[in-house]
C-alpha positions in Angstrom: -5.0 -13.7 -16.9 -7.9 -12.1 -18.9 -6.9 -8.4 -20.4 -9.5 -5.6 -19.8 -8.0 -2.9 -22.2 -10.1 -0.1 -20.2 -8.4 -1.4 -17.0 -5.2 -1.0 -18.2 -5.8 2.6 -19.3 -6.8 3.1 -16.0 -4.0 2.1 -14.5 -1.6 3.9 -16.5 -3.3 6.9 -15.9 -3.5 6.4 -11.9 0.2 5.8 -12.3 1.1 8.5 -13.9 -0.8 10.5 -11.5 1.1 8.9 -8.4 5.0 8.9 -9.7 4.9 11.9 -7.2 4.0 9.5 -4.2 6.7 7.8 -2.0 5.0 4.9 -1.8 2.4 3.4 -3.9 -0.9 1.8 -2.2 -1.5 -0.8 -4.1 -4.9 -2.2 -2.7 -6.4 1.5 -2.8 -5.5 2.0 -6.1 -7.7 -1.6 -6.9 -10.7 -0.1 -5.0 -10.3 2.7 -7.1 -10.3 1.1 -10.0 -13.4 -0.5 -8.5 -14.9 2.8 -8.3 -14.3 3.6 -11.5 -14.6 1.0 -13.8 -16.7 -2.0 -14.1 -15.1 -4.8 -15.4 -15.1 -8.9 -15.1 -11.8 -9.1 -13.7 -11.0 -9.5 -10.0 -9.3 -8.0 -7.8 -6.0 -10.2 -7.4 -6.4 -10.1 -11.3 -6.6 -6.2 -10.8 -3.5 -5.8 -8.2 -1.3 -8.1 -10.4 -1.7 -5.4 -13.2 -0.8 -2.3 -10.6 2.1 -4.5 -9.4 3.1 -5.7 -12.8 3.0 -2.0 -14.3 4.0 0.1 -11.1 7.5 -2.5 -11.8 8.2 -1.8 -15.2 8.1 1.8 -14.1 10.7 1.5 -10.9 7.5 3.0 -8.8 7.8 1.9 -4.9 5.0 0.5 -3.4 3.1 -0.5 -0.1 1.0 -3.7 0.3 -1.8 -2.0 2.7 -4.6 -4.9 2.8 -7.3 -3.3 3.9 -8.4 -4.7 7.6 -11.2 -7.3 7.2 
């Protein structure tokens, strides 16, 4: 998987904003990201990250794919 270190900043920063959250929304926080950032990588390549992170923090979360 290709690193985007800007991505991961972002990432760590959304999760540190959502520890308070019961759940976290994965996919939102990818179209998020998407809002924020521009990067090359995609979005599975984006979730993997949030899931991969949000894990090594103990942090629930919710697979809401959006509806098509």
């Amino acid at each position: 998987m290709d690193i985007d270190a800007d991505v991961v900043i972002e990432v760590g920063r959304l999760l540190d904003d959502a520890e308070d959250l019961a759940t976290l929304p994965v996919h939102e926080l990818v179209k998020r990201i998407r809002t924020i950032l521009q990067t090359r990588l995609s979005d599975q390549a984006i979730e993997e990250l949030v899931v991969d992170m949000a894990t090594k923090r103990g942090l629930p979360m919710v697979f809401d794919k959006p509806a098509a």
